[in-house]
C-alpha positions as CSV (number, residue, x, y, z in Angstrom):
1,X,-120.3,226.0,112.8
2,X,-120.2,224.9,116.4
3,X,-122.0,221.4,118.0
4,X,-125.0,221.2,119.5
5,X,-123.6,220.8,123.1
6,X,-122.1,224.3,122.7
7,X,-125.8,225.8,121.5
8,X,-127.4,223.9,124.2
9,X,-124.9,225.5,126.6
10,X,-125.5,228.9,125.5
11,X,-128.9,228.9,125.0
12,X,-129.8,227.5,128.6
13,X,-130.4,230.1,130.5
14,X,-133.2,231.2,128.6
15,X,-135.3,228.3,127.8
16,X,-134.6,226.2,131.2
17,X,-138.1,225.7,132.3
18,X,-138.3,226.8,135.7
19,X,-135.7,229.1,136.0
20,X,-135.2,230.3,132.3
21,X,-135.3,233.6,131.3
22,X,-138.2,233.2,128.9
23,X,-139.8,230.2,130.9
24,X,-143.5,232.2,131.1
25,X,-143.0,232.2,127.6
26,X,-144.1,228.2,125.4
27,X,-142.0,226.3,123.5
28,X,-143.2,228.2,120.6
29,X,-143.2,231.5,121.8
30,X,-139.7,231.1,122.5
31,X,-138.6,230.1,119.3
32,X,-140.6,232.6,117.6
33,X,-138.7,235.3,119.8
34,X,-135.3,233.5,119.1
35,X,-136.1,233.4,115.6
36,X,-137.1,237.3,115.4
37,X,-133.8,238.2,117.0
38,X,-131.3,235.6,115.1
39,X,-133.6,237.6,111.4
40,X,-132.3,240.7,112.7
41,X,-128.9,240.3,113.3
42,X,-128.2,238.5,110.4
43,X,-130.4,241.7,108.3
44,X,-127.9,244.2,110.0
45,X,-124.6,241.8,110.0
46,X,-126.0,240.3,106.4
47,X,-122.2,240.2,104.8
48,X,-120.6,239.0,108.1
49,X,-123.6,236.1,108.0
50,X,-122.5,235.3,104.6
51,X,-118.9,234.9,105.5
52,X,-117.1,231.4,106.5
53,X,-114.5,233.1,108.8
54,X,-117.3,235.4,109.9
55,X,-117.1,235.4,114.2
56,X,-120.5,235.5,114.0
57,X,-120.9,231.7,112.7
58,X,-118.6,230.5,115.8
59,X,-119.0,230.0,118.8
60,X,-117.4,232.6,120.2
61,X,-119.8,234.9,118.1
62,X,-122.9,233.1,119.2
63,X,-122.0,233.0,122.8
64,X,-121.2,237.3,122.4
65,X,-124.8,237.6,120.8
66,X,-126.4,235.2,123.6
67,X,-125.1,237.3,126.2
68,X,-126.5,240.6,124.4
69,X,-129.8,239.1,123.7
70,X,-131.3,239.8,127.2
């Protein structure tokens, strides 16, 4: 896994309240969006999502899927 620092970093851009990406979206609308999109990968990349030395599970993986999400 990877710390919260490095999530935070990632994640930013989207949920930074004036200038984010999904700021004229709430708190809860963007974790529901969040939530629909990390469901999907893992249902496509299910035995990568499993795996320990999956990519996916680092942060280098996380930071490639961030940067596809919008």
């Amino acid at each position: 896994m990877f710390s919260l620092n490095e999530f935070v970093t990632q994640i930013r851009d989207y949920v930074e309240p004036k200038t984010g990406k999904l700021c004229d979206l709430g708190f809860e609308q963007q974790y529901e969006v969040f939530e629909i999109y990390f469901r999907s990968i893992k249902a496509v990349f299910l035995e990568q999502w499993d795996a320990h030395k999956s990519y996916i599970l680092k942060i280098v993986g996380f930071g490639g899927l961030m940067k596809a999400f919008y």
